[in-house]
DOKE-565171 format. One line per field, with one value per residue (C-alpha): residue number from 1; residue in one letter; chain; x, y, z. Coordinates in Angstrom, 2 decimals. Example, Ala and Ser with C-alpha at 12.3 -4.5 7.8 and 13.67 -1.06 7.14 Angstrom:
pos	(1,2)
code	(A,S)
unit	(A,A)
px	(12.30,13.67)
py	(-4.50,-1.06)
pz	(7.80,7.14)
This chain:
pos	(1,2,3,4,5,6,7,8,9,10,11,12,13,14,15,16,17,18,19,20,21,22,23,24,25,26,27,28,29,30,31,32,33,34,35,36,37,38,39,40,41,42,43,44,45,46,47,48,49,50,51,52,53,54,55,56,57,58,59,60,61,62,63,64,65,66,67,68,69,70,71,72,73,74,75,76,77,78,79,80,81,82,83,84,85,86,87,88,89,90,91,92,93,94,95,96,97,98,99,100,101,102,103,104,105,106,107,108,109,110,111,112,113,114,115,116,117,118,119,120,121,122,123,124,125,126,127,128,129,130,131,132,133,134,135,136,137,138,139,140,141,142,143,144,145,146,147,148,149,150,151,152,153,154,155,156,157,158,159,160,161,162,163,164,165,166,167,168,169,170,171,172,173,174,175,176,177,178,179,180,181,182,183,184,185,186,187,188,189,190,191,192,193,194,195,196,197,198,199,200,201,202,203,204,205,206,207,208,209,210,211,212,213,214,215,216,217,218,219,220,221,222,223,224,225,226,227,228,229,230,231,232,233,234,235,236,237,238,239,240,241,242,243,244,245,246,247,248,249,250,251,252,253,254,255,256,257,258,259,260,261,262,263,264,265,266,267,268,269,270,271,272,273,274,275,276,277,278,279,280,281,282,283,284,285,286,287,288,289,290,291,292,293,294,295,296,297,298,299,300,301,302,303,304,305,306,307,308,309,310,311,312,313,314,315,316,317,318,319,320,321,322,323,324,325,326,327,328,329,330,331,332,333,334,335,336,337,338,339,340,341,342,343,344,345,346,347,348,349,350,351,352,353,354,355,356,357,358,359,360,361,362,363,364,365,366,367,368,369,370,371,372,373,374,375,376,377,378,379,380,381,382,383,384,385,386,387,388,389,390,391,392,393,394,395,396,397,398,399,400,401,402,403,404,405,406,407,408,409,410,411,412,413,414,415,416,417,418,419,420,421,422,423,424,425,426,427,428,429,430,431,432,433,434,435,436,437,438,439,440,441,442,443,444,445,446,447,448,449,450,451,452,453,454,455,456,457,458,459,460,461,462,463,464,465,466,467,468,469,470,471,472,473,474,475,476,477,478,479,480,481,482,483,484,485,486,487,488,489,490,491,492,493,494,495,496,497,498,499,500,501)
code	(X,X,X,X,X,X,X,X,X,X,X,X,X,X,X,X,X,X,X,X,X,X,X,X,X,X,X,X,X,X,X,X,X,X,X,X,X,X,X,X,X,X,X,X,X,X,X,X,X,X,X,X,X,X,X,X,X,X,X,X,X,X,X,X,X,X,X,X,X,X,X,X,X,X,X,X,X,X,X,X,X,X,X,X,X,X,X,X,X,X,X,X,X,X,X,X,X,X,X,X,X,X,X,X,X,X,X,X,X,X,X,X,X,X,X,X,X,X,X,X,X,X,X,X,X,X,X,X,X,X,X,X,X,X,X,X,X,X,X,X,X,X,X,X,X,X,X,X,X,X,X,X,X,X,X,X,X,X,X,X,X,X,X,X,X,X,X,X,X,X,X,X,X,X,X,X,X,X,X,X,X,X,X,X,X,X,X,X,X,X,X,X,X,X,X,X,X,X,X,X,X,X,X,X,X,X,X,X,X,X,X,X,X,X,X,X,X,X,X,X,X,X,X,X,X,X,X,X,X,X,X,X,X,X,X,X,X,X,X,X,X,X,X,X,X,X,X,X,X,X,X,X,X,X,X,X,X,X,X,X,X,X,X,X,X,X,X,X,X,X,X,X,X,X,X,X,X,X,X,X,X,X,X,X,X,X,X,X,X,X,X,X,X,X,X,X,X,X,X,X,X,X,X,X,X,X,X,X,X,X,X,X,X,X,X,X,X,X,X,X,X,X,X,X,X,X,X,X,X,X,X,X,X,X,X,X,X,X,X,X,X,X,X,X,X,X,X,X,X,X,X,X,X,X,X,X,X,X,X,X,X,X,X,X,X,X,X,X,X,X,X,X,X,X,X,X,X,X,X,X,X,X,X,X,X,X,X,X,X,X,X,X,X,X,X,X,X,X,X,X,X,X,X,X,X,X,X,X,X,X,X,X,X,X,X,X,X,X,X,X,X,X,X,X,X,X,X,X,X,X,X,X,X,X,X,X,X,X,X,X,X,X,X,X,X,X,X,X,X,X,X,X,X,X,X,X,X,X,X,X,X,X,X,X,X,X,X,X,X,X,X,X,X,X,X,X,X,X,X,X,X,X,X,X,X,X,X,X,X,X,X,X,X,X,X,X,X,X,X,X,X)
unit	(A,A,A,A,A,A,A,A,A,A,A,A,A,A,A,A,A,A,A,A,A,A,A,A,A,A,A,A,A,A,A,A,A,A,A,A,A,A,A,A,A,A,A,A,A,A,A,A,A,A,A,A,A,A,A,A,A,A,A,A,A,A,A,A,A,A,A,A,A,A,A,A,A,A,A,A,A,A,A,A,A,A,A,A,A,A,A,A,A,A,A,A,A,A,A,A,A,A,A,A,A,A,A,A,A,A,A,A,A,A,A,A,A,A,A,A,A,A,A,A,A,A,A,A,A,A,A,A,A,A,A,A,A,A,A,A,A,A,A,A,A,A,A,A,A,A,A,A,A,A,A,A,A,A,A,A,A,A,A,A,A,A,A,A,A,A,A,A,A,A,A,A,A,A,A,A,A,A,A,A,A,A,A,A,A,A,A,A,A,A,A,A,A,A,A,A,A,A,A,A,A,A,A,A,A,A,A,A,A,A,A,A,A,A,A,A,A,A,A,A,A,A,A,A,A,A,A,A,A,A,A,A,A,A,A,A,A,A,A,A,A,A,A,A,A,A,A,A,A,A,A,A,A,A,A,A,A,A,A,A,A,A,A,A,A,A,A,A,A,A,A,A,A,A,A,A,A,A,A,A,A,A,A,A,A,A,A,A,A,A,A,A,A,A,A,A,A,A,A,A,A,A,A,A,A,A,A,A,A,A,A,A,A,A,A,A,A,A,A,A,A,A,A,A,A,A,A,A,A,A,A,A,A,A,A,A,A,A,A,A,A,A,A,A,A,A,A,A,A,A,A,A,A,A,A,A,A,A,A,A,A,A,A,A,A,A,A,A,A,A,A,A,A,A,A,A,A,A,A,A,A,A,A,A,A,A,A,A,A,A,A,A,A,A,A,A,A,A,A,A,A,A,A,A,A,A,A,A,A,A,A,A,A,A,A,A,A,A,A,A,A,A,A,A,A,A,A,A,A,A,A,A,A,A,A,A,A,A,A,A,A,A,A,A,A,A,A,A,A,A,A,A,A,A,A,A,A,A,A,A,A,A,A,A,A,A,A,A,A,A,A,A,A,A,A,A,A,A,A,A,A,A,A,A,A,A,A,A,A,A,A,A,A,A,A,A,A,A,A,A,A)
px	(-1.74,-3.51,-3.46,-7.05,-6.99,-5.87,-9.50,-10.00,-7.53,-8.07,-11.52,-10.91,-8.31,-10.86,-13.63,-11.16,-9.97,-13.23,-14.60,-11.10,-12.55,-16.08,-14.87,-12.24,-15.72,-17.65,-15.25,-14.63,-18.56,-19.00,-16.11,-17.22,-20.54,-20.74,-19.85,-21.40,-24.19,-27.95,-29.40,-33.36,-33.77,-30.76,-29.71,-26.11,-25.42,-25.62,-23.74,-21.21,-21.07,-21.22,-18.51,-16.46,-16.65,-15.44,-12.61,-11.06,-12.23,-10.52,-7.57,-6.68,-7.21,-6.22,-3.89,-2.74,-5.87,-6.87,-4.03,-4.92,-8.34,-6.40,-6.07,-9.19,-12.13,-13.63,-15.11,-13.11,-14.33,-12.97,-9.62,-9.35,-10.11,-7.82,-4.85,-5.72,-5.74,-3.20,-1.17,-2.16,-1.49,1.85,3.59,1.56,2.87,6.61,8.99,8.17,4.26,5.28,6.77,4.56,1.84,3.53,3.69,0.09,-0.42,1.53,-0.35,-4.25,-3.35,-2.33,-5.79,-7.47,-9.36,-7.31,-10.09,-10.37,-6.42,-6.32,-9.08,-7.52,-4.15,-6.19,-7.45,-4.05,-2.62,-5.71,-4.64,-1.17,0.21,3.37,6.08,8.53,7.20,3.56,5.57,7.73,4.28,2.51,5.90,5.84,2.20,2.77,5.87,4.14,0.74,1.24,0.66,0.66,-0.77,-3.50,-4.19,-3.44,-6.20,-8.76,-7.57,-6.17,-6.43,-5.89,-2.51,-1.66,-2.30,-0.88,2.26,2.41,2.34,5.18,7.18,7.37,10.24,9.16,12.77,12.29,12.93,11.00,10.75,7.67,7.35,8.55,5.27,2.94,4.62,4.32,0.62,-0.48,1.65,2.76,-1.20,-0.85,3.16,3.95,3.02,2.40,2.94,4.74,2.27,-0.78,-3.31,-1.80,-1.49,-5.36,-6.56,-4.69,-6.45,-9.76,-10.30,-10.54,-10.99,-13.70,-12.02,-9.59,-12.59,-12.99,-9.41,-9.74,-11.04,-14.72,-15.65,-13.45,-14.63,-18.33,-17.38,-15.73,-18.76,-20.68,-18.99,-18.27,-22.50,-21.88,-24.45,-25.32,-25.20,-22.46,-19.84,-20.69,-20.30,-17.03,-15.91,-16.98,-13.56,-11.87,-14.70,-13.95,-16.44,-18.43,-18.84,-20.15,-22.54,-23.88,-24.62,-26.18,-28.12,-29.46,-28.69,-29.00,-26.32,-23.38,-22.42,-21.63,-20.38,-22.30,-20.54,-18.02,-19.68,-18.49,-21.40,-22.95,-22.56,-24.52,-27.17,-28.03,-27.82,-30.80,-32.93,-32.92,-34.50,-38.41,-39.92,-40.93,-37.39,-35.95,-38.48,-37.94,-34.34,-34.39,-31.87,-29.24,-29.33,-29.94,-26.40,-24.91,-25.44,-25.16,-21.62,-20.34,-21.53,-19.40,-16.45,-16.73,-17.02,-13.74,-12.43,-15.14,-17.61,-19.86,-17.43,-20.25,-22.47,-26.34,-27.39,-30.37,-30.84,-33.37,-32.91,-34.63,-36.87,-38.91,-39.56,-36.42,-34.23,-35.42,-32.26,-32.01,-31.54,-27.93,-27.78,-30.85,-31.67,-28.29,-29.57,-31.50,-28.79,-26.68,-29.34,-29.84,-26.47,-26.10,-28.48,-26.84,-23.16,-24.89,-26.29,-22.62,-20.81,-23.48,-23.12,-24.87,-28.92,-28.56,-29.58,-32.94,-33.43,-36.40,-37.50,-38.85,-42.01,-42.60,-42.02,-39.89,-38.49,-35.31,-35.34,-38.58,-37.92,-38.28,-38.62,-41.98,-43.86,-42.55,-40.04,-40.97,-37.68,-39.09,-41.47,-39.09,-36.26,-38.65,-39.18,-35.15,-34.76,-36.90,-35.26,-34.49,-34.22,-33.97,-34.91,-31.54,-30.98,-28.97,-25.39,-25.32,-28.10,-27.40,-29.49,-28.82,-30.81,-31.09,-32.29,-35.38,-37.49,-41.04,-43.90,-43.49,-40.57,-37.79,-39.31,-36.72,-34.07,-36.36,-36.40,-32.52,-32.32,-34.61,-33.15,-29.83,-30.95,-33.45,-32.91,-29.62,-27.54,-24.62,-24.34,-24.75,-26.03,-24.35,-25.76,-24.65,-26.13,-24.89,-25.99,-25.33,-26.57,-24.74,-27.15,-25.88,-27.17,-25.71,-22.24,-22.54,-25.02,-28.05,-27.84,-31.10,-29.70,-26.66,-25.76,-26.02,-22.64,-23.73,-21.11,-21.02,-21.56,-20.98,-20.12,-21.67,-18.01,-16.58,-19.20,-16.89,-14.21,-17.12,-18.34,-14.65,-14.66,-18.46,-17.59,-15.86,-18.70,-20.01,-18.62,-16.28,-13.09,-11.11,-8.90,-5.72,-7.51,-9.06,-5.69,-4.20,-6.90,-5.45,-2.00,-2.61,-4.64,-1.80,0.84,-1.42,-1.88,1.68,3.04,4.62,3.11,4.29,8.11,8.20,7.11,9.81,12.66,11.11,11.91,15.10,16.74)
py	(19.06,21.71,25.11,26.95,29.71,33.49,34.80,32.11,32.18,36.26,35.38,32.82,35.14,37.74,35.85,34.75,38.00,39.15,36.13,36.93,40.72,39.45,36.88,39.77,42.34,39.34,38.63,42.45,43.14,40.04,41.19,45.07,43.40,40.24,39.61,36.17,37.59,37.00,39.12,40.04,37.07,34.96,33.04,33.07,29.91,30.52,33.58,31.58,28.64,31.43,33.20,30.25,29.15,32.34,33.04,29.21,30.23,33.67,32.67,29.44,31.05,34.66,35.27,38.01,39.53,37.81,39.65,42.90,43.16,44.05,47.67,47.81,49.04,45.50,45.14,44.35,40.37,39.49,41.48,39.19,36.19,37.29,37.66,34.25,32.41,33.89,32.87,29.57,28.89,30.63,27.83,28.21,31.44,32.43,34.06,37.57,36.90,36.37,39.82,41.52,39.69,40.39,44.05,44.24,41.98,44.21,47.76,46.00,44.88,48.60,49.73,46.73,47.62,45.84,43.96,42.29,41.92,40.11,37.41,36.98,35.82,33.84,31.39,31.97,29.81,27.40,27.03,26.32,28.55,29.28,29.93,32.55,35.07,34.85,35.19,38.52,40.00,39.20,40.90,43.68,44.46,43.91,46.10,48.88,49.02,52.40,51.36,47.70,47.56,49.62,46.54,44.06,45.30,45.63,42.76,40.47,36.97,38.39,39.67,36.59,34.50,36.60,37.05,32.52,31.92,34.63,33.54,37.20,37.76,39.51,40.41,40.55,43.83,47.25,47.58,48.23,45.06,42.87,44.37,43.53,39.76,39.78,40.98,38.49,35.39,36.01,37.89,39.41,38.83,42.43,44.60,47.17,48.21,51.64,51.22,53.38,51.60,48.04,49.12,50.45,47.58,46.34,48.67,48.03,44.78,46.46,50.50,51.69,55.01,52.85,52.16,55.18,55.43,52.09,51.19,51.82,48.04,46.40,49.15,48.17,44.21,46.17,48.50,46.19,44.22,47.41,47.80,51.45,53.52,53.38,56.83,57.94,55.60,56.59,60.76,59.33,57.08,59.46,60.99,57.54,56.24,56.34,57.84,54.59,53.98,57.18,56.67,53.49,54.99,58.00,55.98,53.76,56.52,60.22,60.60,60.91,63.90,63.08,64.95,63.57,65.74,63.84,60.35,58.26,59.23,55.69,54.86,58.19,57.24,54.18,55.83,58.08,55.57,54.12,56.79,57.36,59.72,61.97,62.21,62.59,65.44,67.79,66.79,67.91,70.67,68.98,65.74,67.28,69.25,66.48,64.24,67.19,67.86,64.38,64.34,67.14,65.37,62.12,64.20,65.70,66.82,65.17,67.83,69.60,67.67,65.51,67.75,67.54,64.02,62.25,58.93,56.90,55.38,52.41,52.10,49.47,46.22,44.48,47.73,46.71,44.57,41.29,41.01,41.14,44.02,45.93,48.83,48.91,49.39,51.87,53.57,53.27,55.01,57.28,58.03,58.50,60.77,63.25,62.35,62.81,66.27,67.01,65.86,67.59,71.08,73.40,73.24,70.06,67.08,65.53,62.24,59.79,57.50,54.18,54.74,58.52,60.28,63.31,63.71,61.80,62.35,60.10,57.23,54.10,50.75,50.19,48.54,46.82,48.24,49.82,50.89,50.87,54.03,55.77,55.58,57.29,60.04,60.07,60.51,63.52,66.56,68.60,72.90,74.14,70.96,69.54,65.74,64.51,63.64,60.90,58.48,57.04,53.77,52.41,49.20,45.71,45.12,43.32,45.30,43.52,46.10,45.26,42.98,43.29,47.05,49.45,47.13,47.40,51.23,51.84,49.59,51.69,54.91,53.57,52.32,54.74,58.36,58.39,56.11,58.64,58.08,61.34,60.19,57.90,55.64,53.25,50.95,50.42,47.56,47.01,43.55,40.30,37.80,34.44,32.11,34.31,34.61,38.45,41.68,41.46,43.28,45.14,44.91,43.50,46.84,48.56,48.99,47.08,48.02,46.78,48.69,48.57,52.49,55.23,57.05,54.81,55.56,57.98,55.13,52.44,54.62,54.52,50.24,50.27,51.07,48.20,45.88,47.74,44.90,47.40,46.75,43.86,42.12,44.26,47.57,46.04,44.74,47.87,50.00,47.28,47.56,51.32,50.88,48.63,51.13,53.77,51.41,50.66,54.44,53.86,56.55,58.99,57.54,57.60,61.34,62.14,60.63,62.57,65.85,64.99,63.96)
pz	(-58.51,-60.16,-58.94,-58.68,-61.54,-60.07,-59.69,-57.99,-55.72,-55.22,-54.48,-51.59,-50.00,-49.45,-48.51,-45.68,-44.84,-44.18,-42.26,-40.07,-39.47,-39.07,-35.84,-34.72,-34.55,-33.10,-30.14,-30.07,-29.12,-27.30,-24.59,-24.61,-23.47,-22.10,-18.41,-18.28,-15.85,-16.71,-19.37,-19.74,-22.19,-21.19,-17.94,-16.58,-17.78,-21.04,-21.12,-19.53,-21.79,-25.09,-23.88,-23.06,-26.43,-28.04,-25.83,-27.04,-30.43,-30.63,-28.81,-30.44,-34.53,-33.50,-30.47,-31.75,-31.36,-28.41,-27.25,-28.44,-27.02,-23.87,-25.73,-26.70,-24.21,-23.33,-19.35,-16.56,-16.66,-20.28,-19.78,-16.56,-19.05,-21.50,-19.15,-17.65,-21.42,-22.30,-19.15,-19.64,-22.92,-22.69,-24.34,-27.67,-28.73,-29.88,-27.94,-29.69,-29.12,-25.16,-25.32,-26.95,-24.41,-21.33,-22.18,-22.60,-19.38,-17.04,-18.94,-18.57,-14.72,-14.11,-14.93,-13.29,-10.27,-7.22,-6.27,-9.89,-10.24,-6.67,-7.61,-11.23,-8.76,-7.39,-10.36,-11.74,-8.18,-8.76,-12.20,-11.33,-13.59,-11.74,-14.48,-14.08,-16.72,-14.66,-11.29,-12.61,-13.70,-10.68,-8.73,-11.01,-10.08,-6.81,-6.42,-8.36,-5.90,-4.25,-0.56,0.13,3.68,2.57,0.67,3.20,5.26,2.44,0.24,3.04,1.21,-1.81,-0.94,0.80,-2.11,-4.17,-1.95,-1.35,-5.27,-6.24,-2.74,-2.14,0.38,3.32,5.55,9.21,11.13,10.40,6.86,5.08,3.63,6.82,8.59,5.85,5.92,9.60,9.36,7.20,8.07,11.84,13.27,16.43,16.77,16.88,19.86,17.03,13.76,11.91,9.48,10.22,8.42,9.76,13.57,12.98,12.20,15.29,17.44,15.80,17.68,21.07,20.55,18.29,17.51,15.39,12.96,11.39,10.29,8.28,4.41,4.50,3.37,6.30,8.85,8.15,10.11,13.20,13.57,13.40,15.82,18.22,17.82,16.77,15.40,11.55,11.53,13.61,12.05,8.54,9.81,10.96,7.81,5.15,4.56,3.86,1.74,-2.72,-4.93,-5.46,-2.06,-1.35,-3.95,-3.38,0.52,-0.14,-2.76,0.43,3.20,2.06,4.97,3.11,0.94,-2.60,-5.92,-8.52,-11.19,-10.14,-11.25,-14.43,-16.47,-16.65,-12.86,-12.74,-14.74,-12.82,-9.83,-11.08,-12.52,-8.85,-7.33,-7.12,-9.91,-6.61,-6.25,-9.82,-10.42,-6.81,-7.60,-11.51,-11.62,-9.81,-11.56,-15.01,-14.48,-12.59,-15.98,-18.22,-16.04,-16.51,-20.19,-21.10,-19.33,-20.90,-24.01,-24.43,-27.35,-29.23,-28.00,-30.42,-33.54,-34.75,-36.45,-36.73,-34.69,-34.17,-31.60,-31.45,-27.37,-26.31,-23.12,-23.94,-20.99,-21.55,-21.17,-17.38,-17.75,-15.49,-11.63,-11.56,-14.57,-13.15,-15.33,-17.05,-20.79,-19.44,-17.82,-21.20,-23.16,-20.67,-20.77,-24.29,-24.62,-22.62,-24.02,-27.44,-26.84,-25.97,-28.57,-31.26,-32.67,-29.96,-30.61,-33.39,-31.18,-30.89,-28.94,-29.96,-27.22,-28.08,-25.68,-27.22,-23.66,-23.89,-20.65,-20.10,-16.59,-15.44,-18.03,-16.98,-18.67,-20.17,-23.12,-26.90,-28.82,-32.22,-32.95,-37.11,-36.08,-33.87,-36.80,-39.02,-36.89,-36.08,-39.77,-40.45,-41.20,-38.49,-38.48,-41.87,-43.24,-43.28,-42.21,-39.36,-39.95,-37.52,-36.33,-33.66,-32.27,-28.58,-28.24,-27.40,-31.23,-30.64,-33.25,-32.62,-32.82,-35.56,-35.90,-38.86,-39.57,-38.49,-40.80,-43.30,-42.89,-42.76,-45.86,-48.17,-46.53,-47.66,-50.74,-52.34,-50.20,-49.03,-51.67,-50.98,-47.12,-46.34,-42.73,-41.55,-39.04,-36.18,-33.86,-30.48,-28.31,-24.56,-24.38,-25.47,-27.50,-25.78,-28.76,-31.46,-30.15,-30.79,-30.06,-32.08,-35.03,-37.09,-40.48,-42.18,-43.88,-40.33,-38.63,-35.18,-31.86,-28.50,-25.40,-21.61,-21.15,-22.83,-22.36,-24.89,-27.12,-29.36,-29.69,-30.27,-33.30,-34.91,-34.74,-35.80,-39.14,-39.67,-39.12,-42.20,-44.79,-46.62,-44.66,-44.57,-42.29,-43.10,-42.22,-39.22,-37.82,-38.64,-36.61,-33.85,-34.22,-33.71,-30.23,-28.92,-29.24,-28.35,-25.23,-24.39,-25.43,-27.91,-30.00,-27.12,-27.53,-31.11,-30.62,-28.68,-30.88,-33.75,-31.69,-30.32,-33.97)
C-alpha cells in the first residue's frame, strides 16, 4: 500500500485537529446555552431533538471532553445530561476514564442545585442505571448534604427515590438518619420527631404556627390549607425564605424585603426588566447601584483590567426571548453592560444599543436589529481619539436591517484598518440556533461564545478566542485539561507540595 507523501499526511492531521476543536467549541456553546426550552425563533422540540444529537455526537467521538464540560461553565440542564451519559455509558470508557469521570461527577453534583441533583436520581432509577460506581456517588452526595431532613421535607420524593435506588440503610432508634427513614417510609409512626424541621412538618397538619418554621415552597400547601392570610404568612415565612424566593415575591408582592445587591447580576437584571418603566424610573437610584453593586462583584479581579471597551448590546424584538425564556437576552445584555463598565478602565466604556436609546434602565425589546450601523459607531474612536481595545457584541446574530452588514464591517475593519488586531473583538451570544447545532455566528473570522450568565462573561472571552481558527486541538485540550484540575483542586494540591518540599 502506498503511503500518502509527508505534506500530505501533515496536511490531513491538521485539518482534523481543527475540525476536533471546531465540534469541542460547538458542543462547548451549545451547552453554555441551550436548555432545550423554546427560543424566539425555535420551538422546544427542536431544541430538544438538536441537543440530543450533539450530546451522542460529543460523547461517543470525544468523552474525554464530554467529560470535561463538567469544568467548564455550561447550565445546570447539560451538566445534568452529561452526568446521566456518562453514567450510562459507563462501560465504554477505561478504567482510568471512570476515574477521572467519577471525580468530576461527585465535584459538578456538589454545585448542583438540590432540586436539579434529586430529579437527575430520578432518571438515573428510570434508567436503571444501578451499578455500584453510580450507587457510591449517589451515597457520597447524599452523605455530604448538610441537613438531610431539611431535604426530606422540601425534596420528599426526591429523597425517597434517591434513598430506594442506593438501599440507603436507615437503623431504627433515634439517630438522625433512622428519623428521616421513618419519615419517609413509616408516615405518622412516631409520636414525634428530634428533628426540628421533621416534627414541624408534623405539627403543620393540625397547628398553623408550625408553618412558618418550614421551607418556604412546602409552607405555601399548609397555608393554604390552614386558609391563612397571604400577607400574614409571608411576614411570618420571610426569615426562612433563600434569596430567589424572596425575589421572585417581592417581584409579585412588594411585601417582602429584599437585598438586591445581593442578586447574581443576571437574575437581577431580569428582575428589572419585569417591572413597569413607572417603576424602573421612581426606582432609578436603587436599581442603578443594585446592578452597578452586583456588577462590581461579579467583576472581581477582572475589574478595570480590560482597558478602553466598546459594546454594541442588542434590544431588538427577538431579545423579547420566548415564553419560557421571557426577556432573558435582554437581561444578558443588560447585564453586560453594567459588568462591562466594571471591568473597563474608569471613564473608558461606551455602550451602543441596537435601538439607539441611551438609557439602559427603560430598555425594552423593540424593533430590527442593525447590528452593521451600531458596530460602526462602537468602532469610532473614543476620548483622545484612541480606539477601543475590546469590542464587545452581545446578540442573537440576526444582522437583518440590513442583513450580513455588521460581518461585512468587522471583516474590512480587520482587513484594511486594523490588520494588526489592535482591537480585538468578540461576540457573545445567549441564544442556541437549533438548526445550526451552535450560536449563530456574524462572521467566520469573529471569535463567536456562548452565553447564559453575564458573570461568566470574563471566562467566556478566554475560550472565544479559540473559535478564532488560529488554535488547534492541542491548545484547546490543553486550555481543558487546565479547567479540570482547576475544577477538582488539583492546582491548589500541587501548590502545596511545592511549599512543603
Amino acid at each position: 500500500m502506498n503511503t500518502p507523501p509527508e505534506p500530505l499526511a501533515d496536511l490531513r492531521e491538521t485539518l482534523a485537529d481543527l475540525v476536533a476543536a471546531e465540534d469541542v467549541l460547538l458542543f462547548a456553546n451549545a451547552a453554555i446555552t441551550a436548555t432545550g426550552q423554546r427560543e424566539f425563533r425555535s420551538g422546544a422540540l427542536d431544541q430538544q431533538l438538536s441537543l440530543d444529537f450533539l450530546h451522542a455526537y460529543v460523547r461517543v467521538n470525544y468523552r474525554r471532553v464530554y467529560a470535561a464540560s463538567l469544568a467548564l461553565d455550561i447550565n445546570d440542564h447539560n451538566a445534568a445530561r452529561i452526568v446521566l451519559g456518562l453514567l450510562e455509558t459507563a462501560g465504554e470508557a477505561s478504567a482510568e476514564e471512570r476515574r477521572t469521570e467519577g471525580r468530576l461527577i461527585a465535584a459538578r453534583l456538589a454545585l448542583l442545585p438540590p432540586q436539579r441533583v434529586y430529579r437527575l436520581f430520578g432518571e438515573v432509577r428510570r434508567a436503571g442505571i444501578n451499578n455500584r460506581r453510580t450507587r457510591a456517588i449517589m451515597r457520597d452526595w447524599l452523605a455530604a448534604r448538610p441537613d438531610l431532613g431539611h431535604d426530606a421535607v422540601k425534596y420528599r420524593s426526591g429523597v425517597k427515590t434517591a434513598a430506594r435506588h442506593v438501599h440507603l440503610r436507615c437503623p431504627q432508634g433515634a439517630e438522625p438518619l433512622a428519623e428521616v427513614g421513618a419519615f419517609l417510609f413509616r408516615p405518622g409512626k412516631l409520636p414525634r420527631y428530634e428533628h426540628p424541621l421533621l416534627d414541624a412538618w408534623r405539627r403543620a397538619h393540625y397547628e398553623q404556627g408550625a408553618v412558618a418554621e418550614l421551607p418556604f415552597t412546602v409552607a405555601e400547601g399548609f397555608a393554604a390549607r390552614h386558609g391563612m392570610k397571604r400577607e400574614a404568612f409571608l411576614k411570618r415565612a420571610a426569615p426562612r425564605m433563600t434569596r430567589l424566593e424572596r425575589l421572585r415575591t417581592h417581584a409579585v408582592t412588594q411585601r417582602v424585603d429584599v437585598d438586591l445587591a445581593a442578586m447574581p447580576l443576571t437574575r437581577l437584571a431580569l428582575y428589572v426588566l419585569a417591572l413597569p418603566f413607572e417603576q424602573r424610573a421612581a426606582r432609578r437610584t436603587e436599581l442603578t447601584g443594585a446592578l452597578r453593586t452586583a456588577a462590581r462583584r461579579a467583576a472581581g479581579r477582572h475589574a478595570g483590567s480590560w482597558g478602553r471597551v466598546h459594546a454594541v448590546l442588542d434590544d431588538s424584538f427577538s431579545s423579547s426571548g420566548s415564553g419560557q425564556k421571557r426577556r432573558r437576552p435582554l437581561a444578558v445584555a443588560l447585564a453586560c453592560h453594567h459588568l462591562l463598565e466594571v471591568l473597563a478602565a474608569p471613564g473608558a466604556y461606551r455602550g451602543v444599543w441596537t435601538s439607539g436609546r441611551g438609557d439602559a434602565l427603560l430598555v425594552r425589546p423593540w424593533g430590527p436589529t442593525p447590528l452593521g450601523m451600531r458596530v460602526l459607531d462602537a468602532l469610532e474612536p473614543g476620548p483622545g481619539g484612541a480606539a477601543p481595545d475590546r469590542l464587545v457584541i452581545v446578540s442573537d446574530g440576526w444582522d437583518n436591517a440590513p442583513a450580513g452588514l455588521a460581518g461585512e464591517v468587522l471583516r474590512v475593519w480587520r482587513a484594511r484598518l486594523d490588520p494588526g488586531r489592535r482591537t480585538a473583538v468578540v461576540h457573545v451570544n445567549p441564544v442556541y440556533d437549533a438548526a445550526g447545532f451552535d450560536v449563530r455566528r456574524l462572521a467566520a473570522g469573529v471569535p463567536t461564545a456562548g452565553i447564559r450568565d453575564a458573570e461568566d462573561l470574563p471566562a467566556l472571552v478566554e475560550i472565544a478566542r479559540f473559535a478564532e481558527g488560529r488554535t488547534g486541538a492541542a491548545e484547546l485540550h490543553a486550555y481543558l485539561d487546565r479547567r479540570v484540575a482547576l475544577f477538582l483542586g488539583e492546582d491548589d494540591r500541587e501548590e502545596e507540595k511545592e511549599a512543603v518540599s
